[in-house]
N, C-alpha and C positions, 0 to 999 in steps of 0.2 A: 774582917781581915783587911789587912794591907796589903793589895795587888798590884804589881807593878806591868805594865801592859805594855811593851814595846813591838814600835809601830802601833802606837793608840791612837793614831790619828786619820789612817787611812779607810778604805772601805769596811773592814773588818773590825779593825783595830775600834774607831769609835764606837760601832755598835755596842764591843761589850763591851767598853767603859761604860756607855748609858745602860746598860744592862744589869753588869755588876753594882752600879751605882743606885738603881734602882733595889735591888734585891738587898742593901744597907752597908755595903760594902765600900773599902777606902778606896777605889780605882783610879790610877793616876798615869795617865797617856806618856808616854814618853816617846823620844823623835829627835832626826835632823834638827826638826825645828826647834826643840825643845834644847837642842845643845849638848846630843848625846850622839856618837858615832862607836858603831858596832864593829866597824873593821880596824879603826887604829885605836877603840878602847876608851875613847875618850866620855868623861861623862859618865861611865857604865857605877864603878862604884858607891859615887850620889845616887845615883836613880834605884837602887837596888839597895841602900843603905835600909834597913826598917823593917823591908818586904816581907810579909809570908809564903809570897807565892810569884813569881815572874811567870807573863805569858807572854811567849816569843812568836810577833807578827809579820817581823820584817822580811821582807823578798828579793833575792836577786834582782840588780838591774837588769841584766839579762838573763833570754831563756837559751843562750848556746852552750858550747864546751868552758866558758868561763864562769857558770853559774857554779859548779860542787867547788870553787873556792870558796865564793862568795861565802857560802854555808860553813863550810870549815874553819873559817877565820873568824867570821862571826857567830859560829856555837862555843869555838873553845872560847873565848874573848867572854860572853856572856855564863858559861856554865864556870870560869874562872872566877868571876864576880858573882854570880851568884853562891858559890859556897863559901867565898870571901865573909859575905852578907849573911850566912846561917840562913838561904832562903830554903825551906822545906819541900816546894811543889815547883816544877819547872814547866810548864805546857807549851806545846808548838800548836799549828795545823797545819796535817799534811793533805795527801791526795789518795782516794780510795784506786786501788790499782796500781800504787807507782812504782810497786815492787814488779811489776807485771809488762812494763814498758822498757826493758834496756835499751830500745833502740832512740829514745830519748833522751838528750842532754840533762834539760830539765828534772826529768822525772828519776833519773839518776843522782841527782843531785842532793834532790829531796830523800831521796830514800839515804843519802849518805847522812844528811843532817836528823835524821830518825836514826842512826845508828852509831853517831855521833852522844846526842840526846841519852840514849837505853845504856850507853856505856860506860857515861860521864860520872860526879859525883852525888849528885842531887836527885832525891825521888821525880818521878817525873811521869806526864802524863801523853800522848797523841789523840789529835782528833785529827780523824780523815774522812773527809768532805768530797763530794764528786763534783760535779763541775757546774759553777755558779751560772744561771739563769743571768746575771749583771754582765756577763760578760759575751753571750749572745751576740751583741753587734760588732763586737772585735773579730770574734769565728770568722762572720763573714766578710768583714773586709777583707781577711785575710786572701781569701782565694775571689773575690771580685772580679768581673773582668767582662765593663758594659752593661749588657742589659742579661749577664746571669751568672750565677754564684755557683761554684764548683765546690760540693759536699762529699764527703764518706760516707757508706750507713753504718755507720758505726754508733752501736748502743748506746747512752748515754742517759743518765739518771738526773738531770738536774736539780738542784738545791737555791732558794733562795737565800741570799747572803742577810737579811735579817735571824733566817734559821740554823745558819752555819754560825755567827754571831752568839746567839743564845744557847748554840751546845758548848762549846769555849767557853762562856763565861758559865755553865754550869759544871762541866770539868773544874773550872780552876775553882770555884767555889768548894768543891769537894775534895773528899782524901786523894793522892797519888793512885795512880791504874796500876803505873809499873806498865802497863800496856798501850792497847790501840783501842777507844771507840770508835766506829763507823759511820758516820751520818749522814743520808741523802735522800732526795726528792721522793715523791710518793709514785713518780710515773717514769716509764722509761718510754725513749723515742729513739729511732734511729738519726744520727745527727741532718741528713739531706731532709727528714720529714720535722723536725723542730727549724730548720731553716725555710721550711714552707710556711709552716704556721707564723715564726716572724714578719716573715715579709706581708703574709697577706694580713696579719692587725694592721702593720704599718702605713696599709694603702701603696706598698711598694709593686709595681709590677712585674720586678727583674723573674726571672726563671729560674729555681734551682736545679741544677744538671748533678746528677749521681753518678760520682767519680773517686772509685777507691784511691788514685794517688794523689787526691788534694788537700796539704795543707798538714798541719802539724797532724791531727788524729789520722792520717793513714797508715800511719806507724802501727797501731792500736790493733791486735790481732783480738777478735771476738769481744765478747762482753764485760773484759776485765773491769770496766769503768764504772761498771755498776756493781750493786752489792745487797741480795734478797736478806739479807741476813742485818744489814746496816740496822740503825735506829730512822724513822721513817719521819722525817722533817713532814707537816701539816701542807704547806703553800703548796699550791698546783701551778702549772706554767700559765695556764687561760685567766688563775686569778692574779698572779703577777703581772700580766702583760695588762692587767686593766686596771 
């Protein structure tokens, strides 16, 4: 099949290009850099010319109240070219929980672009993924501040981005869900005791202090972010981190 992977260049995005490519598939990255912009359109019809299948990777540049444009402008603009294109299968990746967080910009936003996506003209698929292990050192800079890092306990399932990777390119390989797959890490931790365990691989000696109002997840009321029910990605946090 002819897969057209927008945002194929990014964390995600490359993986299953080399993923779909590997499995004998036509995977072909598309991007800024490639000459395609998703908010004024430009590009979109070439890149989606051929396709069986489009996987939509692209992300708000921000995560505030300006991101559910972002997504609205850039779904209709692509689910417009893709039925242009006769593309059969449309795939995103969302976030497990994100219908579960209103009080998040972001996570609002995302759920608009899922509902966007389910409404449009094209069969169409979701993976939702809980929250990438790669992105661990961003958490805690977030709330930084000297020698200790202010966490939530807040649940958290983490997934490594090679295996959030490999369910997308196994979605888009296959028929239309019409629905949501689930997929995420084999272990859950509260977010202040996965910032322990970072820091101490690291050889960092900063202090995590457990502080329900710091930082984006204190919005996060219980366990939404996880999901016993998900598909159970292999990678463990102790063998990632090595």
């Amino acid at each position: 099949m002819k897969i057209a992977v927008i945002g194929g260049t990014g964390l995600i995005g490359s993986q299953v290009v080399a993923d779909l490519r590997a499995a004998g598939h036509e995977a072909v990255p598309h991007s800024k850099s490639t000459g395609i912009d998703v908010i004024s359109g430009q590009g979109l019809d070439d890149a989606l010319r051929g396709a069986d299948v489009v996987v939509n990777l692209t992300n708000s540049p921000t995560f505030d109240e300006a991101s559910p444009a972002f997504f609205q402008t850039s779904m209709d603009n692509l689910l417009a070219a893709a039925d242009r294109a006769g593309v059969g299968h449309f795939v995103i990746l969302s976030i497990v929980g994100v219908d579960q967080v209103p009080e998040l910009d972001y996570y609002k936003a995302k759920l608009l672009q899922e509902q966007i996506l389910a409404a449009g003209p094209v069969p169409y698929s979701i993976v939702r993924a809980t929250q990438f292990m790669d992105f661990m050192d961003a958490v805690l800079s977030w709330t930084a501040d000297g020698d200790t890092v202010r966490l939530p306990a807040t649940p958290i399932q983490p997934i490594a981005s090679k295996d959030v990777a490999r369910a997308v390119a196994e979605v888009a390989a296959g028929a239309p869900l019409n629905g949501i797959r689930s997929v995420a890490g084999p272990e859950v931790f509260t977010l202040d005791e996965l910032g322990r365990i970072t820091l101490s691989h690291k050889g960092d000696d900063r202090s995590v202090v457990t502080d329900p109002t710091a930082g984006m997840f204190a919005a996060v009321k219980g366990d939404v972010l996880t999901d016993k029910n998900a598909h159970l990605a292999p990678t463990r946090y102790a063998d990632w981190l090595s």
